[in-house]
ROKEKOL-222702 format. One record per residue (C-alpha): residue number from 1; residue in three letters; x, y, z. Coordinates in nm, 4 decimals. Layout:
<rs>
{NUM, 'ALA', {X, Y, Z}}
...
</rs>
This chain:
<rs>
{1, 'UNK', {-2.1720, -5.6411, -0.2729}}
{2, 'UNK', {-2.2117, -5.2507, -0.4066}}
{3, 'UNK', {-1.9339, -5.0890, -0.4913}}
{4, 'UNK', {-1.9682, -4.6896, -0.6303}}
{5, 'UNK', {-2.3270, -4.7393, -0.6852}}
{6, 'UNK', {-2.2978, -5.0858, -0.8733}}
{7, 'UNK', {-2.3854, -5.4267, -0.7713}}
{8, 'UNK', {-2.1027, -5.6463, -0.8696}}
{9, 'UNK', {-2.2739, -5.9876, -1.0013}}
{10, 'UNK', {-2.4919, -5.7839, -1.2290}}
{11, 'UNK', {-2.6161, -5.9391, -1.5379}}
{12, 'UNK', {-2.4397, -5.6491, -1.7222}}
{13, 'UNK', {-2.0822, -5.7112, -1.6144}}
{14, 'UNK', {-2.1108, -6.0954, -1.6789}}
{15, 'UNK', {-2.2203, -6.0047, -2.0358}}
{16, 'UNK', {-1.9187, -5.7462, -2.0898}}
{17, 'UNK', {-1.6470, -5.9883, -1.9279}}
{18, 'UNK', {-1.8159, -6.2653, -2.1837}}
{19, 'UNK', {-1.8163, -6.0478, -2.4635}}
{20, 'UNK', {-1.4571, -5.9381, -2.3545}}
{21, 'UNK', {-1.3136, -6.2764, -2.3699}}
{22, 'UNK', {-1.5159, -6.3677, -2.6914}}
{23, 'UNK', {-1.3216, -6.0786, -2.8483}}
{24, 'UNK', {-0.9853, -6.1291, -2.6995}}
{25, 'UNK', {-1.0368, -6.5151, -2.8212}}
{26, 'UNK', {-1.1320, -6.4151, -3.1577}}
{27, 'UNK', {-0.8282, -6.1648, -3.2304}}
{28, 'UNK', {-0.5695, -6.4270, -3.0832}}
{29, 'UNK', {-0.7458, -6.7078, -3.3549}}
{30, 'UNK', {-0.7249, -6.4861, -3.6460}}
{31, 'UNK', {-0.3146, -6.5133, -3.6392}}
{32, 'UNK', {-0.2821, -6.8564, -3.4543}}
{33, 'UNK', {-0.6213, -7.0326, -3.4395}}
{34, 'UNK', {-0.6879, -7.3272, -3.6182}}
{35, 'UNK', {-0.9966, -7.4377, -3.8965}}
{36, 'UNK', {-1.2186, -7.5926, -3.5734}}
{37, 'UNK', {-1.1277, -7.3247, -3.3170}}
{38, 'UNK', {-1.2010, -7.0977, -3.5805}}
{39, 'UNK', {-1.5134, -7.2233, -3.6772}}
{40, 'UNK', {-1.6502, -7.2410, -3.3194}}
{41, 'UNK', {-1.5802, -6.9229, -3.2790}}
{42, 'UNK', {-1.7646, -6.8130, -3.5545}}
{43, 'UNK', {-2.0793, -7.0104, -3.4275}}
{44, 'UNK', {-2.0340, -6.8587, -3.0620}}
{45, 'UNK', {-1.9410, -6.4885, -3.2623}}
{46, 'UNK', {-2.3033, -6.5383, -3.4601}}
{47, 'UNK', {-2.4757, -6.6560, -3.1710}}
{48, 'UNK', {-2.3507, -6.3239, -2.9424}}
{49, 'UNK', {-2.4806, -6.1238, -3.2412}}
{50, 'UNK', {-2.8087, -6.2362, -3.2368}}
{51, 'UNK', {-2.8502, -6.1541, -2.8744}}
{52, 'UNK', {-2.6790, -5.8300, -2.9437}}
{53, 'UNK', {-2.7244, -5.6992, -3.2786}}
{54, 'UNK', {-2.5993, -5.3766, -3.2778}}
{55, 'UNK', {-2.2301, -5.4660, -3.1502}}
{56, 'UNK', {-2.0141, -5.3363, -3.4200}}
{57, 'UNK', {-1.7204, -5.4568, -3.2335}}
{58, 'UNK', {-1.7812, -5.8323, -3.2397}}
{59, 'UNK', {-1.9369, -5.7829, -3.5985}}
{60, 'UNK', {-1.6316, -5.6901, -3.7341}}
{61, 'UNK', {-1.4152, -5.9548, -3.5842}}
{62, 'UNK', {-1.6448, -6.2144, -3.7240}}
{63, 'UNK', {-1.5786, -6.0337, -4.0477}}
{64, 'UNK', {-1.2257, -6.0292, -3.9995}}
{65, 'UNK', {-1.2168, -6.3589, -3.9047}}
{66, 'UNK', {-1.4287, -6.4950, -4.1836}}
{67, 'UNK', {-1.2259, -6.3104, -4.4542}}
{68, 'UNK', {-0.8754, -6.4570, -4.2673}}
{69, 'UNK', {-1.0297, -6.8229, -4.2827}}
{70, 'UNK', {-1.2725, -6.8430, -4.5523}}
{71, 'UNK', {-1.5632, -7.1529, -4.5834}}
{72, 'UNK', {-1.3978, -7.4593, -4.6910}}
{73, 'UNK', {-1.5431, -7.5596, -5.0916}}
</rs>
């Protein structure tokens, strides 16, 4: 289906509704998520950024979350 010029379906707007929901699920964990939410997060977070290196967005939510809920010792 094309709508204005786009195909919807496009690899492009799975990856943004993805990354969308990654961030949405990692701002919502840094004030109620727990350790293992958090922490799978974290793995899913690392694993975006090494598909997508340069996205300051998600980088710095991993950071934030990281900082909020640090490695256990």
């Amino acid at each position: 289906m094309r709508f204005f010029g786009r195909d919807f379906g496009d690899r492009g707007d799975h990856e943004a509704a993805a990354r969308h929901r990654l961030f949405v699920r990692m701002m919502k964990a840094k004030d109620f998520g727990d350790r293992r939410d958090v922490d799978r997060l974290l793995v899913e977070a690392t694993r975006w950024m090494k598909a997508h290196p340069y996205d300051a967005v998600i980088h710095e939510a991993r950071d934030q979350l990281r900082a909020r809920f640090p490695p256990a010792s």
